[in-house]
PDB file with one MODEL, atoms N, CA, C and O in Angstrom:
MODEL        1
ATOM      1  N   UNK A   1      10.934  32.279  16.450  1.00  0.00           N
ATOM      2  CA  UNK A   1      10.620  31.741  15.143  1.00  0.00           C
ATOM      3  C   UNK A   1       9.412  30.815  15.197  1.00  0.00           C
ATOM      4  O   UNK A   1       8.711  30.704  14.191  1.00  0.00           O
ATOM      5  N   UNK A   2       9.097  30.082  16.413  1.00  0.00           N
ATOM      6  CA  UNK A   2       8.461  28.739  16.387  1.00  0.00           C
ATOM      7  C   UNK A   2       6.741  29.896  16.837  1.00  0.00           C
ATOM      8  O   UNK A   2       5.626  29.631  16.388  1.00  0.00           O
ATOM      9  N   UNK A   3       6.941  30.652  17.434  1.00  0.00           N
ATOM     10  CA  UNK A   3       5.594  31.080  17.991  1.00  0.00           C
ATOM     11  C   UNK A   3       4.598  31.511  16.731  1.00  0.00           C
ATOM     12  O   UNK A   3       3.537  30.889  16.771  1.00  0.00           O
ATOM     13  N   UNK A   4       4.723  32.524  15.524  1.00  0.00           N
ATOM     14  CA  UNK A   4       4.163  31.901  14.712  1.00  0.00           C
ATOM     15  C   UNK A   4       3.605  30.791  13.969  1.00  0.00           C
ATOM     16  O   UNK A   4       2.504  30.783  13.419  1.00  0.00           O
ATOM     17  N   UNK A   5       4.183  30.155  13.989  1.00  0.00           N
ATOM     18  CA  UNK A   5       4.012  28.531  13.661  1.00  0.00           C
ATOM     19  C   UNK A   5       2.769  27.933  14.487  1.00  0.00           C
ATOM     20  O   UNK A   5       1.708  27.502  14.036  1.00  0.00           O
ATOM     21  N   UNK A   6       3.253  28.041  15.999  1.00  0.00           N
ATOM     22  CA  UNK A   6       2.286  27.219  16.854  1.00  0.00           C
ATOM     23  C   UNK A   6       1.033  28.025  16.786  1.00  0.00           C
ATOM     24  O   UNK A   6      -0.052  27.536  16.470  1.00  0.00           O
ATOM     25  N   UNK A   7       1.261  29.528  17.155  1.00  0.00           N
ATOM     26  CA  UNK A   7      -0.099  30.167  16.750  1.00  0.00           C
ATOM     27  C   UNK A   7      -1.147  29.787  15.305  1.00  0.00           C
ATOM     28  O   UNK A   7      -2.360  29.765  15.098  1.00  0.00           O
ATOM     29  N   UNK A   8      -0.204  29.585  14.696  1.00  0.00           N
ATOM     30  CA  UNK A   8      -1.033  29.064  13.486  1.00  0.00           C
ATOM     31  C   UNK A   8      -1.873  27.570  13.043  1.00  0.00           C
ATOM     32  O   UNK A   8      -2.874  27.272  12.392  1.00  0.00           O
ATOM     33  N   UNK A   9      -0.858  26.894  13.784  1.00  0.00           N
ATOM     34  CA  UNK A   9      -1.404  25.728  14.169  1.00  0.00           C
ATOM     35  C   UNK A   9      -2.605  25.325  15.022  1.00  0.00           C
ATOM     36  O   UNK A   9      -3.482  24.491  14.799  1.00  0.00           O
ATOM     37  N   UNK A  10      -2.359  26.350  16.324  1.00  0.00           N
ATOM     38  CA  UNK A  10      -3.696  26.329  17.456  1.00  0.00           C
ATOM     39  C   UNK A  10      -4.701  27.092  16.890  1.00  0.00           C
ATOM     40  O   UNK A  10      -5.777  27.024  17.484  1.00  0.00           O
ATOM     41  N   UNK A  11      -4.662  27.706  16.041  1.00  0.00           N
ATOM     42  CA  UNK A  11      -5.591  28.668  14.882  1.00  0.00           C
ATOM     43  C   UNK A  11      -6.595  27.425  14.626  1.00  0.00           C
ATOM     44  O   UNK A  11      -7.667  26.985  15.040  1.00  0.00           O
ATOM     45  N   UNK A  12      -5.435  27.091  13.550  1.00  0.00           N
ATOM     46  CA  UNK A  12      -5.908  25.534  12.473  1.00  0.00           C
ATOM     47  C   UNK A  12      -7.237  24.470  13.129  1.00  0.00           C
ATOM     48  O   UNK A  12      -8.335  24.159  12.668  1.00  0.00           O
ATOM     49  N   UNK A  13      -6.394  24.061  14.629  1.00  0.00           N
ATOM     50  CA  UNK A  13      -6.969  23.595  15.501  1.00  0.00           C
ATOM     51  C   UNK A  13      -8.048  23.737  16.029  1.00  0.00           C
ATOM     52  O   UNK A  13      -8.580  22.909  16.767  1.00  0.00           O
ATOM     53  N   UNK A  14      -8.648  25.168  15.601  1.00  0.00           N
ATOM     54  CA  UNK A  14      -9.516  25.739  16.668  1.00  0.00           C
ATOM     55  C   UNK A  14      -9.359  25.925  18.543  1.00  0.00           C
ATOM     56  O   UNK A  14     -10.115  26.124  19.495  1.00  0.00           O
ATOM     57  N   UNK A  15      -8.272  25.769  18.364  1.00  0.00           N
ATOM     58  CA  UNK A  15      -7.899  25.796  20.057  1.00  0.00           C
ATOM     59  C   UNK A  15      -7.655  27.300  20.294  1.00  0.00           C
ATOM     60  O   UNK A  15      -7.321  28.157  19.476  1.00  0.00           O
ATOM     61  N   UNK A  16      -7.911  27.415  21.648  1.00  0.00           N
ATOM     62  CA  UNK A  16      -7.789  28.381  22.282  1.00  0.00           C
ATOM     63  C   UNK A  16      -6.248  28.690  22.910  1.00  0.00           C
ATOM     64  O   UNK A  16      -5.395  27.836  23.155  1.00  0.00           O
ATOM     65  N   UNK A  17      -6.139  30.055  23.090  1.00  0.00           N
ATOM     66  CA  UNK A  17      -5.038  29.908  24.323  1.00  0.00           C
ATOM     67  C   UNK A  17      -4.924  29.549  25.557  1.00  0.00           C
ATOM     68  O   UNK A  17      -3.908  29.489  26.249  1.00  0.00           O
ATOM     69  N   UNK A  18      -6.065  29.299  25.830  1.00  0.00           N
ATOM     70  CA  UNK A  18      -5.943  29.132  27.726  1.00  0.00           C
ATOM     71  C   UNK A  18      -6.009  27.134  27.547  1.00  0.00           C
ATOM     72  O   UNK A  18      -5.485  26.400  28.385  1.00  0.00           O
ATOM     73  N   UNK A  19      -6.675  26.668  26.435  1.00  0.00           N
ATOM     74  CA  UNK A  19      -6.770  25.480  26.185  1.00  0.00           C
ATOM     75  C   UNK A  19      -5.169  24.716  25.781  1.00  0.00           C
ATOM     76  O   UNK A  19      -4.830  23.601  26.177  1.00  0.00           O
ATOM     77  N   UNK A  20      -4.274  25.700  24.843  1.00  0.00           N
ATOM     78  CA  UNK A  20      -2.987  25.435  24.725  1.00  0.00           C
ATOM     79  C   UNK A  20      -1.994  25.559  25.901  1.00  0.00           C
ATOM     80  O   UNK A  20      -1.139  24.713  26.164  1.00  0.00           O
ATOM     81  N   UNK A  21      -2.153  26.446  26.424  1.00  0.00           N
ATOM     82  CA  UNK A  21      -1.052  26.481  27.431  1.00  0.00           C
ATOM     83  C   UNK A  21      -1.527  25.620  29.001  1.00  0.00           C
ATOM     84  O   UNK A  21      -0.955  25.174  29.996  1.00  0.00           O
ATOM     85  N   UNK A  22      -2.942  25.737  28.460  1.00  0.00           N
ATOM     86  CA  UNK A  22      -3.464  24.595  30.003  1.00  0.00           C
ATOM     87  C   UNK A  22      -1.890  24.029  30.588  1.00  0.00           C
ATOM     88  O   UNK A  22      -1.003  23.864  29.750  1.00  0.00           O
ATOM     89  N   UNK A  23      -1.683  23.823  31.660  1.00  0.00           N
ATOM     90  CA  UNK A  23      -0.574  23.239  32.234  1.00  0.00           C
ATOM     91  C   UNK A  23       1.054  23.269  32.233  1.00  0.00           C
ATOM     92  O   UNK A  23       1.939  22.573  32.730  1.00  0.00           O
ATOM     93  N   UNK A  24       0.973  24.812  31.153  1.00  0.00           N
ATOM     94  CA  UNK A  24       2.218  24.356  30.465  1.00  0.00           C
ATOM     95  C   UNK A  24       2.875  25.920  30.867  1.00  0.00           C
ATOM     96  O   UNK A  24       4.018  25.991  31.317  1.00  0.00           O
ATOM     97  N   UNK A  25       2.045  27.135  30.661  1.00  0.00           N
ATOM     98  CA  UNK A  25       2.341  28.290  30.808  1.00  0.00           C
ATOM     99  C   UNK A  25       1.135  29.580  30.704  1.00  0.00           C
ATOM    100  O   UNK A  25       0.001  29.662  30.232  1.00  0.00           O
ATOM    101  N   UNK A  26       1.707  30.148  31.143  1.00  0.00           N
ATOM    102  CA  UNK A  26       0.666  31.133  31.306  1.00  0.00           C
ATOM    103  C   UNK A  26      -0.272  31.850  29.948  1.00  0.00           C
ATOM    104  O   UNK A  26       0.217  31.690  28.830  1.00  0.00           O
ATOM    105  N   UNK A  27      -1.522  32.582  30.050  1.00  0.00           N
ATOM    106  CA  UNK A  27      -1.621  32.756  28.465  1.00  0.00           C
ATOM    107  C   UNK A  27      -1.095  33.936  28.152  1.00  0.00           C
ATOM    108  O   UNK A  27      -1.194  34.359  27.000  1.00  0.00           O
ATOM    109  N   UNK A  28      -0.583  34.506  28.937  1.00  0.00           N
ATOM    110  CA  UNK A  28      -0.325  36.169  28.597  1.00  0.00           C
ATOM    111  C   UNK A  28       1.417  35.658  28.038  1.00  0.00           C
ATOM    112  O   UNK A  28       2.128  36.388  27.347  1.00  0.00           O
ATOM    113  N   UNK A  29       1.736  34.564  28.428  1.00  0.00           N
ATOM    114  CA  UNK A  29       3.244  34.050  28.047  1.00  0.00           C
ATOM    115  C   UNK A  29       2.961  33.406  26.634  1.00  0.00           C
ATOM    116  O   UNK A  29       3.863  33.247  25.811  1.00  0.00           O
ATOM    117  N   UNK A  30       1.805  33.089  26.434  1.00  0.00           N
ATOM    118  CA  UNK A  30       1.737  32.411  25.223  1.00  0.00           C
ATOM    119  C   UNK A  30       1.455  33.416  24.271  1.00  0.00           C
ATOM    120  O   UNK A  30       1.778  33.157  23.112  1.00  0.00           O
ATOM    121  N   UNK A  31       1.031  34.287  24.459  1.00  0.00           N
ATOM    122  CA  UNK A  31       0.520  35.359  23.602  1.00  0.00           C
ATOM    123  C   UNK A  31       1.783  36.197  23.380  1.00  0.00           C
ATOM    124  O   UNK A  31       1.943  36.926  22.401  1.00  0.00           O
ATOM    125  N   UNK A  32       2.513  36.059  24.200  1.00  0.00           N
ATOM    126  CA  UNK A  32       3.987  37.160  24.101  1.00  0.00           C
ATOM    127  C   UNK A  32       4.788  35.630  22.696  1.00  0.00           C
ATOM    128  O   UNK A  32       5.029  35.821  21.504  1.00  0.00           O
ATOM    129  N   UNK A  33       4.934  34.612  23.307  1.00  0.00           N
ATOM    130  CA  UNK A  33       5.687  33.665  22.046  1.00  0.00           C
ATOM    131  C   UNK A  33       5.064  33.574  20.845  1.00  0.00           C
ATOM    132  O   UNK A  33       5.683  33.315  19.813  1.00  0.00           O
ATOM    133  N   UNK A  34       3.268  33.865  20.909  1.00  0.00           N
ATOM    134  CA  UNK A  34       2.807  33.626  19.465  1.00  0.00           C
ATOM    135  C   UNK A  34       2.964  35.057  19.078  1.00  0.00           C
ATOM    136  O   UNK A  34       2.370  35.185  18.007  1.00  0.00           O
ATOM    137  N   UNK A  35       3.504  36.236  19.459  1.00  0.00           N
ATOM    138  CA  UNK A  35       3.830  37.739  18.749  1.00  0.00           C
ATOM    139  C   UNK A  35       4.924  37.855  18.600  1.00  0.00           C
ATOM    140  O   UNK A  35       5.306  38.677  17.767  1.00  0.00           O
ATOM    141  N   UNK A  36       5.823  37.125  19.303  1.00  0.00           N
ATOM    142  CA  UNK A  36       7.161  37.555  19.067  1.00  0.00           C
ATOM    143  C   UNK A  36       8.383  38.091  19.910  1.00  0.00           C
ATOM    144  O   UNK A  36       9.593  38.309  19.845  1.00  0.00           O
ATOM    145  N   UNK A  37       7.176  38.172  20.829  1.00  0.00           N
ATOM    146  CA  UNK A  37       7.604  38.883  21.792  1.00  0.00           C
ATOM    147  C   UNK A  37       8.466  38.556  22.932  1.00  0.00           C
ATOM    148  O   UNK A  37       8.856  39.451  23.682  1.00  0.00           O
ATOM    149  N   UNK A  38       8.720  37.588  23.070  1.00  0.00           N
ATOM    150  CA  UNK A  38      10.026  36.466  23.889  1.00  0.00           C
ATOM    151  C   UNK A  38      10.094  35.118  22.876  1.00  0.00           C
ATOM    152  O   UNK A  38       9.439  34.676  21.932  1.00  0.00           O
ATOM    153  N   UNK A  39      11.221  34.758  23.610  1.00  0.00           N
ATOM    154  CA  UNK A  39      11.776  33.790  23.183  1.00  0.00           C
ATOM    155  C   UNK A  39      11.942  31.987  24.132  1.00  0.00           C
ATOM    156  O   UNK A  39      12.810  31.263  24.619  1.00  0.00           O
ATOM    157  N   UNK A  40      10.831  32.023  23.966  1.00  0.00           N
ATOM    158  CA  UNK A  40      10.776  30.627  25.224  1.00  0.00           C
ATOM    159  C   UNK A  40      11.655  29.610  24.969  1.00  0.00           C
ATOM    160  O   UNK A  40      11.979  29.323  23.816  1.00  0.00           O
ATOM    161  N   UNK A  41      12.087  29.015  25.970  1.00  0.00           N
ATOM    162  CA  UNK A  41      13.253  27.771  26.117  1.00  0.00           C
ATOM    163  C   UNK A  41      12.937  26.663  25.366  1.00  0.00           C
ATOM    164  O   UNK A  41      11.750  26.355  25.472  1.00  0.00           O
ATOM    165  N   UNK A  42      13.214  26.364  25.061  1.00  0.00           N
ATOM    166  CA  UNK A  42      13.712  24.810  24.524  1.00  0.00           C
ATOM    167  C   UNK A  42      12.030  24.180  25.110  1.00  0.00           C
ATOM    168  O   UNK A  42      11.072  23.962  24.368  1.00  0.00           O
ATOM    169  N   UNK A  43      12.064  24.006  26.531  1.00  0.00           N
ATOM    170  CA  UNK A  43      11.129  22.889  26.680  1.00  0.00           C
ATOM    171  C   UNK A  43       9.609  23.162  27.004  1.00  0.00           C
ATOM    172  O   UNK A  43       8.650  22.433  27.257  1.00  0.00           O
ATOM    173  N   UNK A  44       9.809  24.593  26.884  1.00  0.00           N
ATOM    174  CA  UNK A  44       8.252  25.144  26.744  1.00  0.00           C
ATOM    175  C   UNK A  44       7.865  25.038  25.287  1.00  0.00           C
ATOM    176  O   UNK A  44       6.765  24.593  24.959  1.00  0.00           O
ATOM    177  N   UNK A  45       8.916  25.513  24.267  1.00  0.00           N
ATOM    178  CA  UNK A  45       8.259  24.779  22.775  1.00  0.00           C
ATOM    179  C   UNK A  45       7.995  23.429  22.517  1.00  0.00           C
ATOM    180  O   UNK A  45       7.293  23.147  21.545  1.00  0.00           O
ATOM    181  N   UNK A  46       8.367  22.710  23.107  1.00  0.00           N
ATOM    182  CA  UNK A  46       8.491  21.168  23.224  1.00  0.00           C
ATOM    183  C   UNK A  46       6.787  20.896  23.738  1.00  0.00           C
ATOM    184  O   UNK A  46       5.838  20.407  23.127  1.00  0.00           O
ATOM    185  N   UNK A  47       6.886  21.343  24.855  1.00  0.00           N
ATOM    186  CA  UNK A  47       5.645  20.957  25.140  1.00  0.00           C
ATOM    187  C   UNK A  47       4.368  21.393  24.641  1.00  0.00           C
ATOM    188  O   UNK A  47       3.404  20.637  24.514  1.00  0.00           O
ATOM    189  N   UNK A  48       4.369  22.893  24.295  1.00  0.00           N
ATOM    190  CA  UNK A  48       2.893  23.321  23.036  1.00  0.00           C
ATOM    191  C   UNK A  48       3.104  22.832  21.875  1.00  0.00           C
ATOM    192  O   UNK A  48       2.246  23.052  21.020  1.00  0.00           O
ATOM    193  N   UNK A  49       4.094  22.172  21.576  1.00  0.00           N
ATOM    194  CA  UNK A  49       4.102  21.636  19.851  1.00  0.00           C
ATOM    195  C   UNK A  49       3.579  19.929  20.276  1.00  0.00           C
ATOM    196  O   UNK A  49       2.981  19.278  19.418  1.00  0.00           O
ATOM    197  N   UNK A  50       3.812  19.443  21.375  1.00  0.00           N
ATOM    198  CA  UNK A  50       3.246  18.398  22.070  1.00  0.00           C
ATOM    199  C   UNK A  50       1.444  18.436  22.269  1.00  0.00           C
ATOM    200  O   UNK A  50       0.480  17.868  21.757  1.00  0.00           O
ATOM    201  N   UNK A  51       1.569  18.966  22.816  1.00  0.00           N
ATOM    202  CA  UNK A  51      -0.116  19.480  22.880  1.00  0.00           C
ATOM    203  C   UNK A  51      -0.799  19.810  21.611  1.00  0.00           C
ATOM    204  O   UNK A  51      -2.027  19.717  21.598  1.00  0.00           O
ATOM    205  N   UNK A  52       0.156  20.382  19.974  1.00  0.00           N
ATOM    206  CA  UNK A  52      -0.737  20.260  19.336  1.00  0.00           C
ATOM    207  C   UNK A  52      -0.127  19.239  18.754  1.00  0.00           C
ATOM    208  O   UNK A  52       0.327  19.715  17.714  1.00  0.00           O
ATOM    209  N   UNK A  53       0.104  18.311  18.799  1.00  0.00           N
ATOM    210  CA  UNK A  53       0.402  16.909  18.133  1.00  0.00           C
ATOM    211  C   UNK A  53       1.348  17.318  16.979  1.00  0.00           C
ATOM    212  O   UNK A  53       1.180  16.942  15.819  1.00  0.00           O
ATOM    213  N   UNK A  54       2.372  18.130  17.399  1.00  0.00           N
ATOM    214  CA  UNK A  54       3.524  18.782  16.235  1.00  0.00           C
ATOM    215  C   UNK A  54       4.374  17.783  16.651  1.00  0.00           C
ATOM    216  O   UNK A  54       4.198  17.266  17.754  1.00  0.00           O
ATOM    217  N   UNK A  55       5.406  17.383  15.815  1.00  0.00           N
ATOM    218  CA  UNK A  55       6.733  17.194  15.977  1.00  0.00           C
ATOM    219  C   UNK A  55       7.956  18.568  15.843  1.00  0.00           C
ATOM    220  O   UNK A  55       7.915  19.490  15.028  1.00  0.00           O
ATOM    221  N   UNK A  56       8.821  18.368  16.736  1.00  0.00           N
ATOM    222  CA  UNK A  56       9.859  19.055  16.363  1.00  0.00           C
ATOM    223  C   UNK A  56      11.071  18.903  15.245  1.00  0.00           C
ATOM    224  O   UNK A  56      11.955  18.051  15.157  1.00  0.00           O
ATOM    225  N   UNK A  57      10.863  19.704  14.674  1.00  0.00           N
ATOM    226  CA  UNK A  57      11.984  19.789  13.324  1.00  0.00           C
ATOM    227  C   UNK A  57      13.188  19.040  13.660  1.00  0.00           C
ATOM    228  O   UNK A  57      13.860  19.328  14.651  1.00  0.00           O
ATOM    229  N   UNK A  58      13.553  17.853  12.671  1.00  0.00           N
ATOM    230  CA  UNK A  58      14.928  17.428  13.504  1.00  0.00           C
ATOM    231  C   UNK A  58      16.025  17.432  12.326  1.00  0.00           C
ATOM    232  O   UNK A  58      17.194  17.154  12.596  1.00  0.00           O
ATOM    233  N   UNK A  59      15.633  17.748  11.034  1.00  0.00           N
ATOM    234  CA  UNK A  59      16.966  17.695  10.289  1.00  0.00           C
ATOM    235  C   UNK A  59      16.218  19.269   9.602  1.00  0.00           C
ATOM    236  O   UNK A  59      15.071  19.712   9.533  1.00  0.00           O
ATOM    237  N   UNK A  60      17.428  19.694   9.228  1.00  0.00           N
ATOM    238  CA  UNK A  60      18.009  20.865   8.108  1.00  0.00           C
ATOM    239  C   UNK A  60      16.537  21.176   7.485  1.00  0.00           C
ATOM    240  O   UNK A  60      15.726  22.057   7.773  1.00  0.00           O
ATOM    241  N   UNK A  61      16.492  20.118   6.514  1.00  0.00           N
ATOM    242  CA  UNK A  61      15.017  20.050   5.483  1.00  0.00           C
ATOM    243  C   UNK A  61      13.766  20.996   6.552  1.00  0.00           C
ATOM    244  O   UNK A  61      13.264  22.112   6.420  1.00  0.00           O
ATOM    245  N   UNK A  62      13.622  20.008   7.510  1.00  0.00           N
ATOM    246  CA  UNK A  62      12.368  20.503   7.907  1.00  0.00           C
ATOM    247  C   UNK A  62      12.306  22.035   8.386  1.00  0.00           C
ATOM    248  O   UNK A  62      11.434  22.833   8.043  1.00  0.00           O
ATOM    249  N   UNK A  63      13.546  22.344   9.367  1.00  0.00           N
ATOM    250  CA  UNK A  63      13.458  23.204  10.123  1.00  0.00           C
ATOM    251  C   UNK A  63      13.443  24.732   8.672  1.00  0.00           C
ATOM    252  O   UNK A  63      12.829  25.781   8.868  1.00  0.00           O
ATOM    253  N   UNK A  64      14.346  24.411   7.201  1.00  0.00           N
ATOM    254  CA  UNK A  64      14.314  25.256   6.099  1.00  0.00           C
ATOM    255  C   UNK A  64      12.200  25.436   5.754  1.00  0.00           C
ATOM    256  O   UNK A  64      11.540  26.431   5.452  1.00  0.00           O
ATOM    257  N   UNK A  65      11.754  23.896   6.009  1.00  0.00           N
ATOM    258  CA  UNK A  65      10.306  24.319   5.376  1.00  0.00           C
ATOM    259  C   UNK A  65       9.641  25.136   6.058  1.00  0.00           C
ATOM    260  O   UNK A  65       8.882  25.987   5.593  1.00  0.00           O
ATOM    261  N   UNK A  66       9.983  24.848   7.750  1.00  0.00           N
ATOM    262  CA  UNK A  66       9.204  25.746   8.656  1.00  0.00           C
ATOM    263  C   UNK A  66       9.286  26.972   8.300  1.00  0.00           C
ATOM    264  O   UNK A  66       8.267  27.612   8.039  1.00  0.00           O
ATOM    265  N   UNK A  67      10.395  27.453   8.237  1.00  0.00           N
ATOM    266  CA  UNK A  67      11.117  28.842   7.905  1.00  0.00           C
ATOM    267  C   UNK A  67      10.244  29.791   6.721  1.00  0.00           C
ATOM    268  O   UNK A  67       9.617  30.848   6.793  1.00  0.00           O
ATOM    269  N   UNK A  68      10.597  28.700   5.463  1.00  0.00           N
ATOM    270  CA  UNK A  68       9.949  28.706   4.198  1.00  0.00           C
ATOM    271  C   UNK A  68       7.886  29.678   4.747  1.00  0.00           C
ATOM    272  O   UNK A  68       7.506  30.834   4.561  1.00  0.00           O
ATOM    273  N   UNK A  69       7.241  28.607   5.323  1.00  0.00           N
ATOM    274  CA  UNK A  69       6.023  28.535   5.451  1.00  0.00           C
ATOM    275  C   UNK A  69       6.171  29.580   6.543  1.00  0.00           C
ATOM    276  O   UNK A  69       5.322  30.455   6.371  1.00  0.00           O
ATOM    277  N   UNK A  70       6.987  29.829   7.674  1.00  0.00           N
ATOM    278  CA  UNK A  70       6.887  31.347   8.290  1.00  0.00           C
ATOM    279  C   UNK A  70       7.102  32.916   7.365  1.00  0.00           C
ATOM    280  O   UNK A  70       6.626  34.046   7.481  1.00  0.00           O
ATOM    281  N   UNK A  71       8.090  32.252   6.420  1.00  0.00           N
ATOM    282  CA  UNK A  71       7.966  32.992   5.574  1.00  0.00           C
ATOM    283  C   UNK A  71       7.268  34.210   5.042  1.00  0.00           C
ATOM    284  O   UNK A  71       7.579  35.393   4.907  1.00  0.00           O
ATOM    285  N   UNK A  72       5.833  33.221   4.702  1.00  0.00           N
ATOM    286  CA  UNK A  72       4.845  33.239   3.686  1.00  0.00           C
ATOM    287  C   UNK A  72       3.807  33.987   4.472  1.00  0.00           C
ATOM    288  O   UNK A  72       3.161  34.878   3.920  1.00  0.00           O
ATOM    289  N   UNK A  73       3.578  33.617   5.951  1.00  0.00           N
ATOM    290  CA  UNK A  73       2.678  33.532   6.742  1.00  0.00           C
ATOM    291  C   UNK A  73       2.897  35.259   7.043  1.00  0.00           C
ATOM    292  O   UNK A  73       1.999  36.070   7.270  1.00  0.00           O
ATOM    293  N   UNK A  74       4.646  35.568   6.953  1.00  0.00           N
ATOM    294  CA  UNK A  74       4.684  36.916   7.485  1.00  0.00           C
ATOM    295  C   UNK A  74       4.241  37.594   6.449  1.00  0.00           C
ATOM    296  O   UNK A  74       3.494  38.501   6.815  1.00  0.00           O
ATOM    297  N   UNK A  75       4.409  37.530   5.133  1.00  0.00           N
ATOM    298  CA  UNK A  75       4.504  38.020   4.190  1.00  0.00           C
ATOM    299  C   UNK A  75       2.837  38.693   3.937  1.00  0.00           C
ATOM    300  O   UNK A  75       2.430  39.839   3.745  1.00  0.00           O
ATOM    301  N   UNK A  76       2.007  37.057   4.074  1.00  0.00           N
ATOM    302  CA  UNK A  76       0.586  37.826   4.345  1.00  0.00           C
ATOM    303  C   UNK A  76      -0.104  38.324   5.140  1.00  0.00           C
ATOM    304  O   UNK A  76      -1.277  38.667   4.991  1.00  0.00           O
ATOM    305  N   UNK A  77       0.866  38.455   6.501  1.00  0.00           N
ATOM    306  CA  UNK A  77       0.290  39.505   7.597  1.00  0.00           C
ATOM    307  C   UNK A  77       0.759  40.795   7.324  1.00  0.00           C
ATOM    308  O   UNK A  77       0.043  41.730   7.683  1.00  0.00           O
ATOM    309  N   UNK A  78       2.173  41.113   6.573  1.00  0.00           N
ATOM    310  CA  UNK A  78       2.227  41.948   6.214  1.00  0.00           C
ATOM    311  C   UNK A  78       1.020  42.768   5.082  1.00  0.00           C
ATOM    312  O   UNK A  78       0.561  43.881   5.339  1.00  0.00           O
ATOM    313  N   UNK A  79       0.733  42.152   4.115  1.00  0.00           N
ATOM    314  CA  UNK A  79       0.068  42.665   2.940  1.00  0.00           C
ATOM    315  C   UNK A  79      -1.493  42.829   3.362  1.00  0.00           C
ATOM    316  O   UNK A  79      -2.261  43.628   2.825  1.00  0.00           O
ATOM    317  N   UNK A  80      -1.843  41.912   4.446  1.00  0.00           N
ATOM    318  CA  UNK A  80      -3.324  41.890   5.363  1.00  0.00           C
ATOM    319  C   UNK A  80      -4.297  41.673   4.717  1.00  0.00           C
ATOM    320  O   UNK A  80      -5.402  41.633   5.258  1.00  0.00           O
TER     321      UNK A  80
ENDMDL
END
């Protein structure tokens, strides 16, 4: 759920992948979480939402807006 998000964020950022995962994970691992394509642990999201100066969702509300705004995000990758 979260790898959209961060991809979009390191987008936002202008950051790169090899610049995001610097220290944290590999980029071919980052590229599999920003597609969808695994599901990374707990403290590997912790730490790229760290690196982009994210907080992690901690009540109901937020984690519904994330959702909300992944939503949207799929919706217009779908329509392209």
């Amino acid at each position: 759920m979260y790898g959209l998000f961060i991809k979009r964020e390191r987008l936002a950022q202008n950051m790169s992948q090899e610049a995001l995962c610097h220290g944290i994970c590999a980029v071919s691992y980052l590229s599999k979480i920003e597609n969808g394509k695994v599901q990374p642990n707990h403290e590997i999201i912790l730490k790229l939402m760290s690196a982009l100066n994210m907080v992690f969702p901690e009540t109901q509300e937020e984690t519904d807006h994330i959702q909300k705004e992944l939503g949207t995000l799929l919706d217009l990758a779908e329509t392209g």
